[in-house]
C-alpha positions in Angstrom: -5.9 22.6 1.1 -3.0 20.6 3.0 -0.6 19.3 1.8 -0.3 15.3 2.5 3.2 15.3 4.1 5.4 12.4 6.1 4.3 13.7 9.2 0.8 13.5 8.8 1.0 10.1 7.7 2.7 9.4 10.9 -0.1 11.3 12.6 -2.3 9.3 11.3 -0.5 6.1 12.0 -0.4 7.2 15.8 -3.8 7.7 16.2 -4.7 4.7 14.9 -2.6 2.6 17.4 -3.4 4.8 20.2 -5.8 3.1 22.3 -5.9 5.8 24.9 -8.5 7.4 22.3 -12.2 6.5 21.4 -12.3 4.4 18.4 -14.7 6.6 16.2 -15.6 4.3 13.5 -14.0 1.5 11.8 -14.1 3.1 8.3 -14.3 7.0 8.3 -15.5 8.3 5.0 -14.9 12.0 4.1 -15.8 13.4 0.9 -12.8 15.9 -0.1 -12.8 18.7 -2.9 -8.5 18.2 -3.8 -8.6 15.8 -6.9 -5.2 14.5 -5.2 -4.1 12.7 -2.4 -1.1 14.6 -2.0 -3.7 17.4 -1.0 -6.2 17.0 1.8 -8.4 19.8 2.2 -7.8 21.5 5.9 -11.6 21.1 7.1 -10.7 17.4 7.3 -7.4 17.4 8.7 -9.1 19.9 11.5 -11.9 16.8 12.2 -9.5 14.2 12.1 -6.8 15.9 14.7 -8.0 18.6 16.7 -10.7 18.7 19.5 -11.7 15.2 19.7 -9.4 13.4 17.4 -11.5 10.8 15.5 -9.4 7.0 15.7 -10.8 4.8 13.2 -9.2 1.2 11.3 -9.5 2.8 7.9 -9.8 6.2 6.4 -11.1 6.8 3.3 -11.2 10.3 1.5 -13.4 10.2 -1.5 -13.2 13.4 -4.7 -15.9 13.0 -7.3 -15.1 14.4 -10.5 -18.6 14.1 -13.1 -17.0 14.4 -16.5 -18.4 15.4 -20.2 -18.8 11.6 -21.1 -22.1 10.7 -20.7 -22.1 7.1 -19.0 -18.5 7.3 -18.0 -18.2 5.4 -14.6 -14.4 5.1 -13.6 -12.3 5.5 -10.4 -8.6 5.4 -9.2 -7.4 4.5 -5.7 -4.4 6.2 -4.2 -2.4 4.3 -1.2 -1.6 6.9 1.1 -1.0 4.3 4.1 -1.2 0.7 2.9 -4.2 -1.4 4.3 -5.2 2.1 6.7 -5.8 5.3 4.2 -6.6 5.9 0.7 -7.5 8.3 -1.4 -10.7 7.3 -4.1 -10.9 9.3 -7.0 -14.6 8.7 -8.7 -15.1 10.0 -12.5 -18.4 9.6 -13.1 -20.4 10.5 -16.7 -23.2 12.7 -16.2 -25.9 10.8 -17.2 -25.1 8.1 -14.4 -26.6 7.9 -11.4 -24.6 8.9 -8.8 -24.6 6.0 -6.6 -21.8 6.8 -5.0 -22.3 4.5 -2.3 -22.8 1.6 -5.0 -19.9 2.5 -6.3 -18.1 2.7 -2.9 -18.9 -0.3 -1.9 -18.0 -2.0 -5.2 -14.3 -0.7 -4.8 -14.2 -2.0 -0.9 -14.9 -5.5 -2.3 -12.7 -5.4 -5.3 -9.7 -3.4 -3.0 -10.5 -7.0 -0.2 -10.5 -9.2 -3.0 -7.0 -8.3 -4.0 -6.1 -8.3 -0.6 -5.1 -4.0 -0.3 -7.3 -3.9 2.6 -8.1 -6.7 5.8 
């Protein structure tokens, strides 16, 4: 695990204003093991920087939790750069289906609805 710092915010900021790079994707989805977003795991921070750094609008890291509450279906969404990076934490029963990508896309509506992302 990393630790989410200043300077890998600003990292991240860089590299998604530097047109010199590739865009990769427009959302970049990666599915972390930390529970928080002041921890990203270092596999990730390896893809996103080093090599071929990976520019994208909008990343996304994504921890699902399933908990001892059988239908439970909840999540919590971390800012880490306003309108650029977030951190999604899913709690989900286990008895749900995990539809994660249901579920995703769900939050990406809600989060553009309130007007958190473009």
């Amino acid at each position: 695990m990393v630790t989410i710092t200043p300077c890998h915010e600003s990292m991240l900021r860089d590299l998604q204003s530097d047109t010199s790079i590739a865009k990769e994707a427009t959302n970049l989805v990666y599915l972390a093991v930390a529970d928080s977003r002041r921890y990203i795991d270092a596999n990730i921070i390896y893809s996103i920087f080093k090599k071929r750094p990976k520019r994208a609008d909008c990343y996304w890291f994504i921890h699902i939790e399933t908990v001892d509450n059988p239908f439970t279906s909840k999540y919590i969404v971390d800012t880490i750069i306003p309108k650029k990076a977030f951190f999604i934490r899913m709690k989900l029963g286990f008895k749900t289906p995990l539809r994660v990508n249901s579920l995703f896309t769900k939050i990406v509506y809600e989060m553009a609805d309130c007007g958190e992302i473009i």
